[in-house]
C-alpha positions in Angstrom: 9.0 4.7 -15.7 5.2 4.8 -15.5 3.5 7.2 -13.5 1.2 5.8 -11.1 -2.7 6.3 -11.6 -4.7 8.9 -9.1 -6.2 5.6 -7.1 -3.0 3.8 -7.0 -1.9 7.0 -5.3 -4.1 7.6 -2.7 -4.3 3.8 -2.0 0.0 4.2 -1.4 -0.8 7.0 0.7 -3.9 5.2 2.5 -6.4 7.8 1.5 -8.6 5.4 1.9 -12.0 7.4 1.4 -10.3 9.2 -1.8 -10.1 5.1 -3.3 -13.6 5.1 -2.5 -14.5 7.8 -4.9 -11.9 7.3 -7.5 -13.1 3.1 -7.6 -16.8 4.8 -8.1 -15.9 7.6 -10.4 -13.8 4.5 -12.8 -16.4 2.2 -12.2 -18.4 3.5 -15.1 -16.4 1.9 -18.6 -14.1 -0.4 -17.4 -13.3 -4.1 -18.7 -14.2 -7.2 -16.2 -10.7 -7.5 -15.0 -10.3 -3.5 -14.3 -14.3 -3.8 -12.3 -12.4 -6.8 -10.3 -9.2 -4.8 -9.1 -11.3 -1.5 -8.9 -13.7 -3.6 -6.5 -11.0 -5.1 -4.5 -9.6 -2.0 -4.0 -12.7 -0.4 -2.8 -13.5 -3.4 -0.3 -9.9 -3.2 1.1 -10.2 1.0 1.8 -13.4 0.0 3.4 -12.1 -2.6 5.8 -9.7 -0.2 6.6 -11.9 2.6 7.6 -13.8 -0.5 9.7 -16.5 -1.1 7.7 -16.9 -4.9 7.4 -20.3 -5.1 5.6 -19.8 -2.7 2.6 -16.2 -4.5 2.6 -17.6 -7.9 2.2 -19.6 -6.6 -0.6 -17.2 -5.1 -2.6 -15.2 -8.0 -2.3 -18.2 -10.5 -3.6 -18.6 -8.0 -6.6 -14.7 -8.3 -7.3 -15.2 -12.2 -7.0 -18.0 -12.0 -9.3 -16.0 -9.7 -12.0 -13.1 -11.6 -12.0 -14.5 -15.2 -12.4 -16.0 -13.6 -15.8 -12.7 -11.9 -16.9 -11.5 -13.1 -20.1 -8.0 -13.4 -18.5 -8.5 -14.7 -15.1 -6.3 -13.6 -12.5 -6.0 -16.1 -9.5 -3.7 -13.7 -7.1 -6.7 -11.6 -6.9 -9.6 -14.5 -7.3 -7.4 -15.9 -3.8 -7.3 -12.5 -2.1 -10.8 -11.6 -2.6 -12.5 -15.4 -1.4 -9.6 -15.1 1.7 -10.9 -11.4 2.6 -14.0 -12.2 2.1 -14.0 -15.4 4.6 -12.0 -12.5 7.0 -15.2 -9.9 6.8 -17.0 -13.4 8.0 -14.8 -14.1 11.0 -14.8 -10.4 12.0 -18.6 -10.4 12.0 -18.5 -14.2 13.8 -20.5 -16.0 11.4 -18.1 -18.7 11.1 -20.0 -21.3 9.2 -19.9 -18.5 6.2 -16.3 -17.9 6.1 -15.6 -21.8 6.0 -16.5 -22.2 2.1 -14.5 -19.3 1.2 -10.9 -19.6 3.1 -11.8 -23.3 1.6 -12.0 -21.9 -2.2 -8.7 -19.5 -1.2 -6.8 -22.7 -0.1 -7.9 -24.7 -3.8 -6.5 -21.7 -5.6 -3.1 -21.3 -3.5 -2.4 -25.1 -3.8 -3.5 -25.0 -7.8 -0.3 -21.8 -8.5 2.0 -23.5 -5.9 2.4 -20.3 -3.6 3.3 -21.5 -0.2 3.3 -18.8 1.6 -0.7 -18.3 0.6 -1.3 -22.4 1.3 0.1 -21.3 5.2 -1.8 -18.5 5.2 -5.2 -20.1 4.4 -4.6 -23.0 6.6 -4.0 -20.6 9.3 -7.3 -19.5 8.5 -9.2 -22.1 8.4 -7.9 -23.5 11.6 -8.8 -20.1 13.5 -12.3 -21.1 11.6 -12.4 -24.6 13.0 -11.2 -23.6 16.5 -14.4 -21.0 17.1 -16.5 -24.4 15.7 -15.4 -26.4 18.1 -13.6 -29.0 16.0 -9.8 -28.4 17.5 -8.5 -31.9 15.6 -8.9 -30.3 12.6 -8.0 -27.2 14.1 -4.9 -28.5 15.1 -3.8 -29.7 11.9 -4.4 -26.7 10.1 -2.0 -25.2 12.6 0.6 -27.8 12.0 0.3 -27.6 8.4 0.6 -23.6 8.4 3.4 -24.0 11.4 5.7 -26.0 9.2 5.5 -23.5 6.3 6.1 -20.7 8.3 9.1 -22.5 10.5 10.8 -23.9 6.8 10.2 -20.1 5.3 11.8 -18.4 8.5 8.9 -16.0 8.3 8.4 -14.6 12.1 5.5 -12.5 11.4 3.8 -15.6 10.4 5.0 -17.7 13.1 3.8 -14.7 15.2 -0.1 -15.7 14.0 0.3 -18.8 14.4 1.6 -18.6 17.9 -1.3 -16.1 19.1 -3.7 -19.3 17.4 -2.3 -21.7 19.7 -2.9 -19.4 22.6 -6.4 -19.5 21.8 -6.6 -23.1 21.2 -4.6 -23.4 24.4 -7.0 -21.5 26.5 -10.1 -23.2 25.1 -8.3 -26.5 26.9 -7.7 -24.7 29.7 -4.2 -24.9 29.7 -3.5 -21.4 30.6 -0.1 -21.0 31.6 0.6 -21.9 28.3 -1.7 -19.9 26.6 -0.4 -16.8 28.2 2.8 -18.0 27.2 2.3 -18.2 23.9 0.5 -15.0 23.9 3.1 -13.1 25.0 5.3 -14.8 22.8 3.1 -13.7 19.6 3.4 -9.8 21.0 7.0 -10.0 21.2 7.1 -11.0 17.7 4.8 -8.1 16.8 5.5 -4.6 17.8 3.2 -2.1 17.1 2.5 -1.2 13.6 3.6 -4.7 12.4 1.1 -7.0 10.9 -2.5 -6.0 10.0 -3.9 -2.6 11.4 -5.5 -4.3 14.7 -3.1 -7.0 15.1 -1.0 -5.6 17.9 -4.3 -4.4 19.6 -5.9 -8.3 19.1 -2.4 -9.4 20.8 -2.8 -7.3 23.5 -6.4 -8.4 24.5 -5.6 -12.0 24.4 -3.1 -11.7 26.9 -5.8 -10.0 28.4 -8.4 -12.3 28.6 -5.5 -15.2 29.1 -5.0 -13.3 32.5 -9.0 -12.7 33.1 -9.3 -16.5 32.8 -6.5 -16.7 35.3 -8.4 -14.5 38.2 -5.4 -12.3 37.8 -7.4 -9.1 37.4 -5.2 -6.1 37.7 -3.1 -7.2 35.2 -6.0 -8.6 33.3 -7.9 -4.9 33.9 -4.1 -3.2 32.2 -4.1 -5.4 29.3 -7.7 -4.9 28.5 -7.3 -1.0 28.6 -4.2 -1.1 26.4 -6.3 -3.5 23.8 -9.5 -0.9 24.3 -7.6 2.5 23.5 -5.8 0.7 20.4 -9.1 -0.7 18.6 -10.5 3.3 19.4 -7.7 4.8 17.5 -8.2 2.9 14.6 -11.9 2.6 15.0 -12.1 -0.9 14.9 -15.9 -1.4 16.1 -15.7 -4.9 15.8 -12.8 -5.8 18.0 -13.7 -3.2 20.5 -17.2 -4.8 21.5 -15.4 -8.1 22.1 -13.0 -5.7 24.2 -15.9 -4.5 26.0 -17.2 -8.0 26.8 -14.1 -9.3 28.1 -14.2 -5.6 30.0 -17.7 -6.8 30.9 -16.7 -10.5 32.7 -13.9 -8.6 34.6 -16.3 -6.2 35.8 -18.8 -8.8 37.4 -15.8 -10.6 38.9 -15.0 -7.1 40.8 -18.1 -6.7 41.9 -18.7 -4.0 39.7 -22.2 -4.9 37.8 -23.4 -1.8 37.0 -20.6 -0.9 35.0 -20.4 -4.7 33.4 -24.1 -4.4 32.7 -23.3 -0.5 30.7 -19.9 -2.2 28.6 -22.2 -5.4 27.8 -25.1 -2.8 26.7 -22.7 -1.2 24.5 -20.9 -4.5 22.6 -24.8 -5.7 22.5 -26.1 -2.3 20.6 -23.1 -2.9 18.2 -23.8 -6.2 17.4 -27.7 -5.9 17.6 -27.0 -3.5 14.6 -25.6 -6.0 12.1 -26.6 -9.7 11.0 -27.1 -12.3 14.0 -24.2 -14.0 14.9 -22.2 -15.6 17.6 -21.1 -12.6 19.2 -24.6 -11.3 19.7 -25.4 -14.7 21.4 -22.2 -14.2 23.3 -23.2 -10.5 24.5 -26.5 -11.9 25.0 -25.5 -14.3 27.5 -22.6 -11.5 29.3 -25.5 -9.1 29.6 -27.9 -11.1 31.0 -25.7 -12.8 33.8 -24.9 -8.7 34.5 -28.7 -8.0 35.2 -29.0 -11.4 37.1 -26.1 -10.4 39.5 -28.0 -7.2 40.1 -31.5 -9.2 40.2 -33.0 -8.0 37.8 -34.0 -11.7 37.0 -37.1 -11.4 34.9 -35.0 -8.9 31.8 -32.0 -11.5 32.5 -34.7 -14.9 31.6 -36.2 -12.6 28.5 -32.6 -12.1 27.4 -31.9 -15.7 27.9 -35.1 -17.1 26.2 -34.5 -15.2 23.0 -30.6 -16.6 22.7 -31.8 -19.8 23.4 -33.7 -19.6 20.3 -30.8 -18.1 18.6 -27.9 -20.8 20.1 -30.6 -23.3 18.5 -30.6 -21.7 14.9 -26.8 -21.6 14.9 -26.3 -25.2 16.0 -23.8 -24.0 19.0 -23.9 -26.7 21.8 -21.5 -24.9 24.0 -23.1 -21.5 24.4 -26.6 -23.4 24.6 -24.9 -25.3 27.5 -23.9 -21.8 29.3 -27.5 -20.6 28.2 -29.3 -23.4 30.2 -27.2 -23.1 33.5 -27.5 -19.4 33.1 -31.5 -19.7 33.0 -31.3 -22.3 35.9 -29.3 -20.6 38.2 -32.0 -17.7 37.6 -34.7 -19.7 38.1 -33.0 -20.9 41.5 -32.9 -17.1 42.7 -36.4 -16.6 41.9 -36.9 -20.2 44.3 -38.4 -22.2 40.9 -36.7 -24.9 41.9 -38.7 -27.7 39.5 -38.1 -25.1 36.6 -34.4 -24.8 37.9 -33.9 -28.8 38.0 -35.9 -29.0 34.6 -32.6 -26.5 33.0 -30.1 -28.2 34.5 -31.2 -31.5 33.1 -30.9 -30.3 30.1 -27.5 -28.5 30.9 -26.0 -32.0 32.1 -26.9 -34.0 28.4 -25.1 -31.0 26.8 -22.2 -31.2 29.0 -22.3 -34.9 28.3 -22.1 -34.5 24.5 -19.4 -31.9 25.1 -17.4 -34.1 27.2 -17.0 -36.8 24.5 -14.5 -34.3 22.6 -12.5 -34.3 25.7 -10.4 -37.0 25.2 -9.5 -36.2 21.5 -8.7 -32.1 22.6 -6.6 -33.7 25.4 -5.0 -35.6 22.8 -4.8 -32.6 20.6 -2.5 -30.5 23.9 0.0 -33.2 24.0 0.7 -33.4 20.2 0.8 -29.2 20.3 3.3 -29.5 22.8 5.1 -32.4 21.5 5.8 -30.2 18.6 6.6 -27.5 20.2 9.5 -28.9 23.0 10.7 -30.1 20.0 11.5 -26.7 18.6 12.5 -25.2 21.9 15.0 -28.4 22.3 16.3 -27.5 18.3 17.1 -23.7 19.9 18.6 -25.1 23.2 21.2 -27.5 20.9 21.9 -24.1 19.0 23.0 -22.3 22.2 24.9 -25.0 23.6 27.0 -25.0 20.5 27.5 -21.5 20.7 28.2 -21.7 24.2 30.6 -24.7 23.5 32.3 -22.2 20.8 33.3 -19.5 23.4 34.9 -21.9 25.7 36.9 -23.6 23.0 37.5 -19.7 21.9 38.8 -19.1 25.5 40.9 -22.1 25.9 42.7 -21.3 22.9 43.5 -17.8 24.0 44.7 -19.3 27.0 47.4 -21.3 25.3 48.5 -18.7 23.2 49.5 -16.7 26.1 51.3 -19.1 27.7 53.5 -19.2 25.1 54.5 -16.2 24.8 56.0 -16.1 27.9 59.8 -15.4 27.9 62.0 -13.1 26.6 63.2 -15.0 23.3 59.8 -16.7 22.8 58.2 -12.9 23.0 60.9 -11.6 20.8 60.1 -14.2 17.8 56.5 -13.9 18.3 56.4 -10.4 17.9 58.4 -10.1 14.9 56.2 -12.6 13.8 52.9 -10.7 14.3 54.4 -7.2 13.1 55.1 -9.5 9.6 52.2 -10.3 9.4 50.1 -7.6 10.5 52.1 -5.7 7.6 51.1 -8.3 5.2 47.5 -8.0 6.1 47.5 -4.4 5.9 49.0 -4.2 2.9 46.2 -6.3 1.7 43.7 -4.8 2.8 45.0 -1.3 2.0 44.5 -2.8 -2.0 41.0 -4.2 -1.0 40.5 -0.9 0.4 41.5 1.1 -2.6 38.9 -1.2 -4.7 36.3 -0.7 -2.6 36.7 3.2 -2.7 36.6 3.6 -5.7 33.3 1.4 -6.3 31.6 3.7 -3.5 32.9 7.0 -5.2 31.1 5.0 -8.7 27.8 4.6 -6.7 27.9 7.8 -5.2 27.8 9.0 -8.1 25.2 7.6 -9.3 23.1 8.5 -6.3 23.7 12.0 -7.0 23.4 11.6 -10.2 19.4 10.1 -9.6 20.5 7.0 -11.6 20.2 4.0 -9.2 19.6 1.7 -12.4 23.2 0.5 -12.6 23.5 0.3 -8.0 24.7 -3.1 -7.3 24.4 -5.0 -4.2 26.1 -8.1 -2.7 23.4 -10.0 -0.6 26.0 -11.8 1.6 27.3 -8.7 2.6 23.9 -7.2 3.7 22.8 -10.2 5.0 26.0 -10.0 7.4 25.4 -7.1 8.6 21.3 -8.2 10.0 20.2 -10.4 12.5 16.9 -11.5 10.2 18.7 -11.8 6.6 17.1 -11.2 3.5 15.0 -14.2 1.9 15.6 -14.6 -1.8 12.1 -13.1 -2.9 12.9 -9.8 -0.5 15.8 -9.6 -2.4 14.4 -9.5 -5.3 11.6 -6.9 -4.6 15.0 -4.7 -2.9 16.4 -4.6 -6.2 13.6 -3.4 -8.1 12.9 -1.1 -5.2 16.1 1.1 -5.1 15.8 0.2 -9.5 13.1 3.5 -8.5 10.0 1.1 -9.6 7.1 1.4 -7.5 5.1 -0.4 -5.7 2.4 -1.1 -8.5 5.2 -2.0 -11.1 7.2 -4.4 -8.7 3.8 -6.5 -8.5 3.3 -6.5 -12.2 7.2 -7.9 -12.3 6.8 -10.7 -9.7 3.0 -11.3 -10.7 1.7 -10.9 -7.7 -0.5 -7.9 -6.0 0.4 -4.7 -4.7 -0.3 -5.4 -0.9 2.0 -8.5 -1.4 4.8 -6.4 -2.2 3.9 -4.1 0.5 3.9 -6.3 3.0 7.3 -7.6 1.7 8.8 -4.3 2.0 7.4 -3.6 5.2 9.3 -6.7 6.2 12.1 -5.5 4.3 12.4 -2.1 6.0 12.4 -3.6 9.3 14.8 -6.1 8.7 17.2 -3.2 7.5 16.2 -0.9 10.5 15.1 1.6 7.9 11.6 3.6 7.4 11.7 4.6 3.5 13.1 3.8 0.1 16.1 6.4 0.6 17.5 4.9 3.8 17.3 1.4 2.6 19.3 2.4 -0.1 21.6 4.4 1.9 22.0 1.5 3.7 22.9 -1.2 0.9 25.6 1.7 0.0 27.0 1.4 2.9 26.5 -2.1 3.8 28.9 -2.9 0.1 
């Protein structure tokens, strides 16, 4: 067995600043492929510590390394373009992470791994929903949807279900939205998924409710969401907390307080390259200091994002920046300037309102879809509801015939017969199976789980997820005592890959570690 490396270590035991300085200290004489992996795994520590820019740069370096390796490796190529097109969408520059959940998509499709092609589709469908383009977004979704539904992977179908809430609430159709946004947390509990993907849940039920004008609950959801992202220092996701924190405030009344969370999402974002959030916080923070009057810093804020909604080509928030300025301009009693803004406001609206038809179009296919799996899952219950009344009829008869004395006696005899029989077979069953366990017993305490055997059907009876084929696999070599780094090299794909799978693994099983799970498959044969 091969001892694992000082890095691969501390990257098990997510010391992630330790990675940091191993990466550097290796990063002196390696070959092309070794800079690639020692980049990657630099970028990943530092999207874990919340650092999205130095991230996105190590991941571009691991790109460049590994295009020039003389043995290419295009598990890690796919990663690296995919993370980097995440760093993107974290930082809301959306047009930049297009090209690269693209180039992740090419390189899934050309080594046939599904469950990457439904990833990356996911992707770029959350990429085309923030554009604007939900058609396209839609069919991303369906295409990652079908993956995930044919795979029975519920973790995935927990994404994709919290990317229909959003594209559900950007139609409006809110009671479904907060549907499905429930539905996505339920298939999520905490410490499932990536680090912030329970808090992300949270705040889109959240702002689901916010856009409902159901603010208590709205106000809980938000504060859940807000104390999640600070325990993991998520910067990022907690500025778009404090805007949605922000919009709740003005619609209580509250603007001082909505005007001090939009300061503190627009400091954060004001620190790192333009990008749609800033416009976003922009726009929050100026309708603050107009609600308070403070009209002329509201217009200078407004001004500036116009210029800034122009260079980014966003039609929508250059809509809500004209009525905003308009409005304004009403308070200040400018009414030409006011009817000059809301001109303009109207032709945008106009040009919105053409894509109407096709996201209307978009709802009814999304739901099509969807009744149809919630009809497959009603036939399901029906049968099994069918079952215990056919189950309950038959019991039925059988005690009617055992009524009377001779009937009874026969029956009985009958059952005693056979009940004998039975044990007698089982006792020999028994006997076999005994003295299997006392063989792997001894093994366990012996340290040698090389020879442990395990019968998938019996440990799939036992759970209510069973086992896929692949987390099967990776079990075996699991309780074989290979680690993490060797099982990847086995199946050829990355470490966090099998990580993930065990996680998966582990939960299925109700266990927490390597020992229990194996404890478990000794008990489960």
């Amino acid at each position: 067995m091969c001892a694992q490396s000082p890095i691969e270590e501390a990257y098990e035991k997510e010391d992630y600043k330790t990675v940091i300085h191993l990466a550097d200290s290796i990063l002196q004489t390696p070959t092309e492929l070794e800079v690639a992996l020692l980049h990657q795994m630099k970028a990943d520590a530092w999207y874990y510590l919340g650092e999205l820019e130095p991230s996105l740069e190590g991941y571009f370096k691991a790109i460049h390394a590994g295009e020039n390796a003389e043995v290419r490796n295009d598990l890690l190529l796919l990663e690296c373009y995919s993370h980097a097109g995440f760093c993107y969408r974290e930082m809301g520059l959306f047009q930049k992470a297009l090209p690269h959940y693209k180039h992740s998509l090419s390189i899934a499709k050309s080594i046939k791994d599904s469950v990457e092609c439904a990833q990356q589709f996911y992707n770029l469908g959350s990429i085309y929903q923030h554009l604007g383009n939900y058609e396209r977004a839609t069919e991303l979704l369906d295409s990652a949807y079908q993956i995930d539904l044919a795979l029975k992977d519920t973790v995935a179908l927990g994404f994709d279900l919290a990317f229909l809430s959003e594209l559900k609430m950007q139609l409006n159709d809110l009671d479904n939205a907060l549907y499905y946004a429930k539905e996505s947390l339920l298939l999520l509990p905490p410490g499932g998924g990536n680090a912030n993907s329970h808090a992300n849940r949270v705040k889109q039920v959240g702002s689901v409710l916010l856009a409902m004008q159901e603010l208590d609950s709205a106000d809980y959801y938000l504060s859940l969401a807000e104390n999640e992202y600070l325990e993991i220092n998520d910067q990022w996701r907690l500025a778009s907390c404090w805007l949605e924190q922000a919009k709740l405030k003005m619609l209580q009344g509250q603007y001082s307080d909505a005007v001090n969370l939009a300061l503190n999402a627009n400091s954060f974002y004001s620190q790192k390259r333009e990008s749609q959030f800033l416009i976003h916080s922009n726009n929050i923070l100026a309708q603050a200091y107009g609600e308070l009057l403070m009209v002329d810093k509201a217009l200078e804020i407004l001004k500036d994002n116009q210029k800034k909604c122009e260079n980014f080509g966003d039609i929508k928030m250059l809509r809500d920046n004209f009525r905003l300025q308009s409005e304004l301009y009403v308070k200040m009693d400018n009414q030409p300037a006011a009817d000059l803004l809301n001109e303009q406001f109207e032709s945008l609206q106009d040009s919105i309102n053409e894509f109407t038809n096709r996201e209307q179009l978009n709802r009814l296919a999304l739901q099509i879809k969807f009744d149809k799996l919630e009809q497959e899952n009603q036939i399901l219950s029906d049968r099994y509801e069918a079952n215990a009344i056919d189950l309950v009829d038959k019991t039925n008869r059988l005690n009617y015939l055992t009524i009377g004395g001779v009937l009874v006696f026969i029956i009985l005899c009958g059952i005693i017969y056979l009940i004998r029989v039975k044990f007698r077979k089982r006792n020999e069953e028994l006997q076999g199976e005994v003295a299997e366990l006392r063989h792997q017993i001894k093994l366990l305490l012996e340290g040698d789980t090389s020879e442990l055997t395990a019968d998938l059907t019996k440990i799939n009876e036992c759970l209510t997820t069973p086992l896929t084929d692949r987390e099967f696999e990776i079990l075996g070599y699991a309780i074989g005592d290979l680690n993490n780094s060797q099982i990847a090299e086995k199946i050829f794909v990355s470490v966090n890959t099998v990580k993930y799978h065990l996680k998966n693994i582990y939960e299925k099983l109700g266990v927490s570690n390597r020992k229990q799970a194996l404890e478990y498959i000794v008990k489960a044969n």
